[in-house]
Backbone bond lengths (Angstrom), bond angles and torsions (degrees), N, CA, C in turn:
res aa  C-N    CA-C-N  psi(-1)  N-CA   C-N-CA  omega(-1)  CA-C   N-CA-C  phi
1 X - - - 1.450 - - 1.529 110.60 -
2 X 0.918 120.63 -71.28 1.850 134.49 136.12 1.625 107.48 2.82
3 X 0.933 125.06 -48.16 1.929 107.05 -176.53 1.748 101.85 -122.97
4 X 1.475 103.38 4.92 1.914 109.96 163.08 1.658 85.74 -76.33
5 X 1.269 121.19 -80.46 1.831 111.71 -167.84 1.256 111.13 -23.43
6 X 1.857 98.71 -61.65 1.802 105.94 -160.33 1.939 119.45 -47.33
7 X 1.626 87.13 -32.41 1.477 102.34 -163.86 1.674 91.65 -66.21
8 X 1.785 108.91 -64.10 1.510 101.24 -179.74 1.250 133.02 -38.57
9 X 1.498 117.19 -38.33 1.756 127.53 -172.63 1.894 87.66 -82.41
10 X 0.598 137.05 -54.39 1.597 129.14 176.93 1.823 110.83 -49.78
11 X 1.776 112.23 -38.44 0.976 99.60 167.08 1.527 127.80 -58.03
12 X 1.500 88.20 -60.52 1.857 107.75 171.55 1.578 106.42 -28.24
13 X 1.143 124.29 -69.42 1.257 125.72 -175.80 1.573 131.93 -47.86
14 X 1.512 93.55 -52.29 1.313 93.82 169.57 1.587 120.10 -72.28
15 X 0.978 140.00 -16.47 1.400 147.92 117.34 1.172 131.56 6.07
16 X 1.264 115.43 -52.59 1.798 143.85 -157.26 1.651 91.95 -81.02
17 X 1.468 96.44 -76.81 0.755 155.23 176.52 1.801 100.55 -10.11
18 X 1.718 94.26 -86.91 1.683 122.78 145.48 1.536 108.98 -4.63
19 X 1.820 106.09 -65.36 1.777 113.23 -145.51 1.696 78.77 -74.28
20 X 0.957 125.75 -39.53 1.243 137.31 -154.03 1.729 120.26 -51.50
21 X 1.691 92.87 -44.45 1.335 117.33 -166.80 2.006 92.94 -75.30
22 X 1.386 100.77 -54.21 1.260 100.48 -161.31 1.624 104.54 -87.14
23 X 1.065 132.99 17.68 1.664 131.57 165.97 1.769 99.94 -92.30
24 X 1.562 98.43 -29.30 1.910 114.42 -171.04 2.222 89.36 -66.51
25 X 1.077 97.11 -56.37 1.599 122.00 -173.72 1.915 95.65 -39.82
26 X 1.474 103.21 -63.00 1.317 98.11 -158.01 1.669 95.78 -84.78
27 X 0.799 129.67 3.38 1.435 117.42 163.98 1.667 113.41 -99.86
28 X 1.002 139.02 -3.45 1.951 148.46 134.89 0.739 102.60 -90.20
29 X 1.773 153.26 64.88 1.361 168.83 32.52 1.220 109.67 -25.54
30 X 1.166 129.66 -64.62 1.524 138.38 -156.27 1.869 88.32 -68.19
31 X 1.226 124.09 -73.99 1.301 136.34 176.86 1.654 107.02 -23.36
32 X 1.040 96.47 -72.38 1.816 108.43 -157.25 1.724 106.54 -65.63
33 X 1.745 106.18 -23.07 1.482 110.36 151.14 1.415 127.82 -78.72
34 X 1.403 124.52 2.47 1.800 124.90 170.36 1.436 86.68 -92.98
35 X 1.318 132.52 -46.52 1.596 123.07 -172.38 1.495 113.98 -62.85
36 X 1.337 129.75 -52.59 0.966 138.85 161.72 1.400 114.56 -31.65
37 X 1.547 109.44 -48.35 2.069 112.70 -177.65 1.511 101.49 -91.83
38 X 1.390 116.76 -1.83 1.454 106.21 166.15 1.344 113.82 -81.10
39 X 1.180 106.79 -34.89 1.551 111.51 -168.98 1.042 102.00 -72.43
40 X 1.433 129.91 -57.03 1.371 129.81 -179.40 1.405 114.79 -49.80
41 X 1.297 136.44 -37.89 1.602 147.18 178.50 1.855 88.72 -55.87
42 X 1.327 130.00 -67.75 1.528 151.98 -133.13 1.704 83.48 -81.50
43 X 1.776 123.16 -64.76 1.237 104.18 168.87 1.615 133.76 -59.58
44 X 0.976 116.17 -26.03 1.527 127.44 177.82 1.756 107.14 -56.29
45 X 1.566 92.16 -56.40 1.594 90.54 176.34 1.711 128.29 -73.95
46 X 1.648 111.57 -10.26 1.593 110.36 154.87 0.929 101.23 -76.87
47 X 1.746 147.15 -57.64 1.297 90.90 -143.56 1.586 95.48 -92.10
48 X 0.855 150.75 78.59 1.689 166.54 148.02 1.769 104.78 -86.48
């Protein structure tokens, strides 16, 4: 019964953990695509 909990709270965690990494992920995605549409806006308007 004793390493059924342990295993679950180790699951749980690594879990967390998981959402954690990839919410971190989609926000340095989200970012590096406003730079990307900045740049593109910044060239668009030289060559004008």
């Amino acid at each position: 019964m004793n390493k059924c909990r342990n295993l679950l709270v180790l699951c749980a965690c690594l879990w967390l953990l998981g959402c954690n990494t990839i919410h971190g992920m989609g926000r340095d995605v989200e970012k590096a695509g406003e730079v990307i549409q900045n740049s593109s806006k910044l060239a668009d308007e030289t060559a004008r």
